[in-house]
GUBALO-439636 format. One line per 10 residues: number of its first residue (from 1); their letters; for each residue x, y, z of N, C-alpha, C. Coordinates in pm, 1 decimal, decimal comma, padded with zeros to 6 digits, m for minus. Layout:
# GUBALO-439636
NUM> A> X/Y/Z/X/Y/Z/X/Y/Z ~ ...
# end
This chain:
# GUBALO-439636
1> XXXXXXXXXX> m01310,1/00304,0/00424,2/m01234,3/00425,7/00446,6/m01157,9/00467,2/00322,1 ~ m01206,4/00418,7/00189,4/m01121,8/00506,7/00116,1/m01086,6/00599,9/00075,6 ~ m00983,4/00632,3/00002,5/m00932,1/00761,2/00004,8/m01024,7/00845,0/m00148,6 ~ m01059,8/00995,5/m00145,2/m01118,4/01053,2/m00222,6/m01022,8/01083,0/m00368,0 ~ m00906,2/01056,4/m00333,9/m00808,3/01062,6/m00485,2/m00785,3/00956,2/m00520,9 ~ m00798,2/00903,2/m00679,4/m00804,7/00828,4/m00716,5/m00660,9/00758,6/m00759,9 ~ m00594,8/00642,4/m00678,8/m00464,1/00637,6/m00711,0/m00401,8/00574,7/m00823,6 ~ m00318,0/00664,3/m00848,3/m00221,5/00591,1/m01028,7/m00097,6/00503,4/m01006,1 ~ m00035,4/00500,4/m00865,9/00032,1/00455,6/m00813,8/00064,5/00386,8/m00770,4 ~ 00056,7/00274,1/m00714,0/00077,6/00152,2/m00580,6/00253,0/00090,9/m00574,6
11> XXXXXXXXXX> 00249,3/00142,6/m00471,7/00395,0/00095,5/m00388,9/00402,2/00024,3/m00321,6 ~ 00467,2/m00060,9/m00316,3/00473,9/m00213,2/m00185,1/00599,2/m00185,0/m00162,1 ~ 00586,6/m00174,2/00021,6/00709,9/m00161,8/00070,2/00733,1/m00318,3/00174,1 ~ 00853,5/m00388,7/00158,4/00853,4/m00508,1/00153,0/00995,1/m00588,0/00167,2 ~ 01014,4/m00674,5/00171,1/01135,8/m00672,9/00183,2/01176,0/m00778,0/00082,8 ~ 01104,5/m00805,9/00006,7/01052,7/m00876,4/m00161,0/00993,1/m00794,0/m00218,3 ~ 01031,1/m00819,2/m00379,5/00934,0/m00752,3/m00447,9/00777,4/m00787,8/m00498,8 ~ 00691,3/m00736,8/m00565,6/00552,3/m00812,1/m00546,9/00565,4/m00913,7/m00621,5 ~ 00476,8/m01024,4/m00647,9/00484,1/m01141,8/m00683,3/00484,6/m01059,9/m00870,9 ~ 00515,1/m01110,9/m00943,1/00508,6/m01082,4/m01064,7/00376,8/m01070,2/m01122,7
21> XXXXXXXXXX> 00288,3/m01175,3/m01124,1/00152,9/m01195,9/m01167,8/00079,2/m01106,6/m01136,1 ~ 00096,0/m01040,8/m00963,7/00053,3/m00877,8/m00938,8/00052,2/m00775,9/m00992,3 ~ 00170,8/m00741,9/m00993,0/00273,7/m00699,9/m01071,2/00222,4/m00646,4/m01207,6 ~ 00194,1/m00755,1/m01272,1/00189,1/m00705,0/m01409,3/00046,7/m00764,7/m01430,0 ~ m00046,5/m00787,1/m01315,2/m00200,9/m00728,3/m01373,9/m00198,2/m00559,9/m01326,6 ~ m00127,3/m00502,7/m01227,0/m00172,8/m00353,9/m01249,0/m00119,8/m00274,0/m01339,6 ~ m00030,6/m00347,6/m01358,8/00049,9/m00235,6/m01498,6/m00067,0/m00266,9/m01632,9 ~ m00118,0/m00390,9/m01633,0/m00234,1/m00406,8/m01716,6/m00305,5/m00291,1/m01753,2 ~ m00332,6/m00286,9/m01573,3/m00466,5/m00161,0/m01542,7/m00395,8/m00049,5/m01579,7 ~ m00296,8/00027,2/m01629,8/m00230,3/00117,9/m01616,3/m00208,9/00169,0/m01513,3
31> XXXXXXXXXX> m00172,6/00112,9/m01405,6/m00088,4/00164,2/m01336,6/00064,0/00149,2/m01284,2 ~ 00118,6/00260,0/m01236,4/00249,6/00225,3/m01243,4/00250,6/00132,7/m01102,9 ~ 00376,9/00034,5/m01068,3/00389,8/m00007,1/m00960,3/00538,5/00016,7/m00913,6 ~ 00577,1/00053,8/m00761,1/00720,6/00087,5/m00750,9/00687,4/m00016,4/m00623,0 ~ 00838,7/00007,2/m00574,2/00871,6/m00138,3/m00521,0/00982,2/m00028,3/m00409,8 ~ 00941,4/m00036,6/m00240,2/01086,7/m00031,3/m00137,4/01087,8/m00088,3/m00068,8 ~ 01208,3/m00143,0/m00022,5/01264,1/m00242,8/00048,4/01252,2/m00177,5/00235,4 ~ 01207,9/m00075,9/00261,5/01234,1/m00032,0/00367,1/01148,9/00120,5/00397,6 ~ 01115,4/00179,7/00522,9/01076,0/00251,4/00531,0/01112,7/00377,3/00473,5 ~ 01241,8/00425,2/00523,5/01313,9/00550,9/00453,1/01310,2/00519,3/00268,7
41> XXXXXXXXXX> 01289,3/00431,6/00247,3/01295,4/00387,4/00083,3/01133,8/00463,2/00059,9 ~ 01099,9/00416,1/00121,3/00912,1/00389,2/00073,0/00864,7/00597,6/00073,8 ~ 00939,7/00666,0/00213,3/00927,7/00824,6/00235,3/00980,9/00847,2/00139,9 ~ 01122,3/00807,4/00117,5/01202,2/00877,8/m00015,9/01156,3/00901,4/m00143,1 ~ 01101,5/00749,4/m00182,1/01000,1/00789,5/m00280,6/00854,6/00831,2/m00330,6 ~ 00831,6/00867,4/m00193,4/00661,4/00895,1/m00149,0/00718,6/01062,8/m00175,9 ~ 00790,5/01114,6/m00155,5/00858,4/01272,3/m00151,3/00888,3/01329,8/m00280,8 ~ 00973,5/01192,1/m00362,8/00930,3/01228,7/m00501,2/00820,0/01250,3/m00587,8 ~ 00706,4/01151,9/m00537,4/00595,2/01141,1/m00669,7/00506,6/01239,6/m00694,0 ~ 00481,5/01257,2/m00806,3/00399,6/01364,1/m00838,4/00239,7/01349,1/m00847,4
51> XXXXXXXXXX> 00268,9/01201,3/m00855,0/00107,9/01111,2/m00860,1/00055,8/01082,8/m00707,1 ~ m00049,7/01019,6/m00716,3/m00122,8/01036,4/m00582,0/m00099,1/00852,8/m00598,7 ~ m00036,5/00830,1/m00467,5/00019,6/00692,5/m00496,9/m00051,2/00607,8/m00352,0 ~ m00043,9/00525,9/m00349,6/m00123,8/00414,8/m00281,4/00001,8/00307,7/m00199,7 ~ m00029,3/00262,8/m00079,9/00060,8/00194,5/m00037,9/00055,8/00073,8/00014,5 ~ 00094,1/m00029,7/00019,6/00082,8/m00159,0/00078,3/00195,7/m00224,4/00137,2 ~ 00165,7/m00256,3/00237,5/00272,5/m00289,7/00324,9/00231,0/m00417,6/00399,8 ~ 00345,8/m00471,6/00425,1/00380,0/m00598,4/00503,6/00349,8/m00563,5/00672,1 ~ 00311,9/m00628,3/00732,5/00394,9/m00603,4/00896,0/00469,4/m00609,4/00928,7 ~ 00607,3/m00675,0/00919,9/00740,3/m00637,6/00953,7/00810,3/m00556,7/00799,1
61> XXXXXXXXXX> 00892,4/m00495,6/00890,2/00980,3/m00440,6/00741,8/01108,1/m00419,5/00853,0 ~ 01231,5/m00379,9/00719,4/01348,4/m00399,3/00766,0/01349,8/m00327,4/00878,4 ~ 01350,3/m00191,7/00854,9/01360,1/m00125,6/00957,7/01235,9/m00031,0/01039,4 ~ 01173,5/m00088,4/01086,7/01072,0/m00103,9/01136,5/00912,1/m00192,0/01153,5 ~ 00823,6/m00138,3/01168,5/00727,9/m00239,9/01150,6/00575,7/m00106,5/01080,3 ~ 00472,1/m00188,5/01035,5/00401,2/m00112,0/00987,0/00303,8/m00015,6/01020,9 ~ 00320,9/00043,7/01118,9/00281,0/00143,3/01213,6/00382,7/00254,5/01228,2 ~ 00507,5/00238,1/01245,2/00603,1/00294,5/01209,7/00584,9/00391,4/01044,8 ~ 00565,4/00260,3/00937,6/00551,2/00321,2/00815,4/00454,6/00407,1/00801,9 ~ 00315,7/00380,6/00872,6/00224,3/00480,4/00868,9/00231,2/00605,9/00930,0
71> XXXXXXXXXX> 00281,4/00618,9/01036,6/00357,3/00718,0/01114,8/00445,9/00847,3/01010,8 ~ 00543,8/00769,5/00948,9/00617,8/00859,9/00898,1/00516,3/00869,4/00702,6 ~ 00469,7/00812,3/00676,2/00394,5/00866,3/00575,8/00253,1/00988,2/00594,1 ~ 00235,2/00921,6/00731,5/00102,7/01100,1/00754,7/00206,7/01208,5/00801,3 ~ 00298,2/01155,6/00852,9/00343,1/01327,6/00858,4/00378,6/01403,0/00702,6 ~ 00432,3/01309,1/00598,4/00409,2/01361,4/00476,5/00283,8/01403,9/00396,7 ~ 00170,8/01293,3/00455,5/00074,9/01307,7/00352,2/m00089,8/01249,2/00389,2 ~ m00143,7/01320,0/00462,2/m00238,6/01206,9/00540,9/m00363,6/01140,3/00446,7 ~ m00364,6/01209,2/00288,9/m00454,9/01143,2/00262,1/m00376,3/00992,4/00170,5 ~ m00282,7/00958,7/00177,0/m00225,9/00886,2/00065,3/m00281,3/00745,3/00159,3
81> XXXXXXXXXX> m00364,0/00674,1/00076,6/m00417,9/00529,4/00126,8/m00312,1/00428,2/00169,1 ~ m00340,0/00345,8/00236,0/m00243,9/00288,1/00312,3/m00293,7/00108,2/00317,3 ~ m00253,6/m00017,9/00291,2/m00334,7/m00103,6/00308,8/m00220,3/m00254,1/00373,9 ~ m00284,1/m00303,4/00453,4/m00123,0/m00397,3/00507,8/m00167,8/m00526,7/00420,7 ~ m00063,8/m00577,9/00460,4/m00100,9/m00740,2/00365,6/m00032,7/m00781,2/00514,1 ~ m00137,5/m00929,6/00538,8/m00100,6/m01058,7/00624,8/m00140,7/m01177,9/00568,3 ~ m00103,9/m01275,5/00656,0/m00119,3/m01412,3/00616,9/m00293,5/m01439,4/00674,0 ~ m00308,5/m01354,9/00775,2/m00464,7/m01354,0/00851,2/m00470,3/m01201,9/00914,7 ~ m00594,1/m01204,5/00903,3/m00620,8/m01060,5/01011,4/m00718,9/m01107,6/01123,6 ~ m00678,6/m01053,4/01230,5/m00746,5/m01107,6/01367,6/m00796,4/m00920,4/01417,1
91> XXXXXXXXXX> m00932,5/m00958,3/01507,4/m00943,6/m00825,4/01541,4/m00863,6/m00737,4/01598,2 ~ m00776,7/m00787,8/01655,7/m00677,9/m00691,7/01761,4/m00599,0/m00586,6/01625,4 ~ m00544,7/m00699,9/01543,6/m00482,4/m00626,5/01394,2/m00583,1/m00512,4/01364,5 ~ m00726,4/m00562,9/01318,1/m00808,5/m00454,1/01306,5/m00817,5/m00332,2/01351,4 ~ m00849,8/m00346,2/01499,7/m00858,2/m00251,0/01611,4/m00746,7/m00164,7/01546,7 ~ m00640,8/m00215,4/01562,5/m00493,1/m00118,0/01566,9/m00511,3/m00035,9/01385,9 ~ m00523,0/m00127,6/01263,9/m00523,0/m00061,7/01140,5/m00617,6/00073,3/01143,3 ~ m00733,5/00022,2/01228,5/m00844,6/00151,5/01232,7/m00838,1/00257,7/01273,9 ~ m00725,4/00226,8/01404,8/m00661,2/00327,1/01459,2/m00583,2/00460,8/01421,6 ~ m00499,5/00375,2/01330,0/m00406,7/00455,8/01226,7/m00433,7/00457,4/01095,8
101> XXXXXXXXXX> m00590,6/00510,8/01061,0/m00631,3/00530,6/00947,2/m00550,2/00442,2/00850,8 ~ m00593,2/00300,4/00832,5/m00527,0/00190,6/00755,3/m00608,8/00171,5/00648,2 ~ m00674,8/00172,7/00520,6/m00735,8/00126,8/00401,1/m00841,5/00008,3/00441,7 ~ m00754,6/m00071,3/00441,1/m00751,3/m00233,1/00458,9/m00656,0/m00325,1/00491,1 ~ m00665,0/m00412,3/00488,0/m00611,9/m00546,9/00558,7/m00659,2/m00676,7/00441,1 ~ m00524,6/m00692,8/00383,9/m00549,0/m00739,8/00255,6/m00531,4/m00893,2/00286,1 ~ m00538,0/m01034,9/00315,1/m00503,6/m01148,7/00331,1/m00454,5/m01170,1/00199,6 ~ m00332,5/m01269,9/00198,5/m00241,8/m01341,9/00120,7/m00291,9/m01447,2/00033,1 ~ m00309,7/m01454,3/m00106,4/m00240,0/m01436,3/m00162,4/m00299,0/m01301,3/m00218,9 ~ m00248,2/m01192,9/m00265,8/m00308,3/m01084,0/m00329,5/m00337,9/m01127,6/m00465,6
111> XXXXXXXXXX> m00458,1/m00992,5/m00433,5/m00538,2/m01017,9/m00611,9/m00492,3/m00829,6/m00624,1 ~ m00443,7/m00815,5/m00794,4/m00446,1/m00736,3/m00819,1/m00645,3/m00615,1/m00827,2 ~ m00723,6/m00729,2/m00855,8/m00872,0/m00607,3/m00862,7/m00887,3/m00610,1/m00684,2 ~ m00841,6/m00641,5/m00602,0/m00858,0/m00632,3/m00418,5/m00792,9/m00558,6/m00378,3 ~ m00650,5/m00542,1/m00450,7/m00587,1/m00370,6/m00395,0/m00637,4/m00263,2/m00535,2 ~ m00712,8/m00275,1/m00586,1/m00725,7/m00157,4/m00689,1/m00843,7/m00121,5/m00571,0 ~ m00977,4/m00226,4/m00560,0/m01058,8/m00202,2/m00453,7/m01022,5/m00103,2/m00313,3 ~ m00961,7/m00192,0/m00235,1/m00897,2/m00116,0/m00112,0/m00821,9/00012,3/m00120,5 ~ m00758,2/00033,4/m00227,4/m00658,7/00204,7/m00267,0/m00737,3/00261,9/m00327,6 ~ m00870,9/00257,3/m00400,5/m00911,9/00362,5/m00476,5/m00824,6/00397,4/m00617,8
121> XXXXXX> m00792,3/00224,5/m00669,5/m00694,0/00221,6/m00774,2/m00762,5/00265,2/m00886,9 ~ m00718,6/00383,1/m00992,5/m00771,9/00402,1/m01107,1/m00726,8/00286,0/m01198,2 ~ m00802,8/00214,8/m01230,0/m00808,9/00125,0/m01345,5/m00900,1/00156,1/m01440,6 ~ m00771,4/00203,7/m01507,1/m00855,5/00252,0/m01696,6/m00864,5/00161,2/m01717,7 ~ m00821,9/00034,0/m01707,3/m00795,1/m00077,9/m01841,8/m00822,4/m00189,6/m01811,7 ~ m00923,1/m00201,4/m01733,2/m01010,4/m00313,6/m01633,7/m01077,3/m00367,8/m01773,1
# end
């Protein structure tokens, strides 16, 4: 299901920031990476960007959970890719991500070239 714009962006909304080694293989790739702690964080700065940005999310977050986050990001923007991170994905998880037009379902530990994959990450610098 990926998205047709190619993203420069990736945001992890989280209640940590991404592991570093992540981190700074996409900035490798040139891309930028931003970091919110919370849903209204993650809209706030989804409202600012001018870039076509990519998102990854946890299942719980502070204030809410990640259905919630998807919720309030299509009413902003329905094509902006969306991808959860778990420790496992079981079908029921599936069922539900497919539901709410989800990317993917990323298992732990992340690889920076597996969310460039799943977001439709532009990597110049692969």
């Amino acid at each position: 299901m990926q998205s047709e714009k190619r993203v420069n962006t990736i945001m992890f909304v989280s209640g940590r920031k991404p592991e570093s080694i992540v981190e700074n293989e996409l900035q490798r790739r040139g891309l930028d990476v931003k970091w919110a702690n919370s849903i209204k964080a993650a809209t706030d700065l989804l409202d600012s960007e001018s870039e076509t940005t990519g998102i990854v999310t946890e299942l719980a977050l502070t204030d809410g959970n990640w259905r919630d986050l998807v919720e309030q990001v299509r009413s902003v923007s329905s094509s902006t890719p969306i991808a959860l991170v778990s420790p496992t994905s079981t079908a029921e998880l599936w069922w539900d991500a497919l539901d709410c037009d989800v990317e993917d379902i990323l298992t732990t530990p992340l690889s920076a070239s597996r969310l460039c994959e799943a977001l439709g990450a532009d990597s110049r610098y692969v």
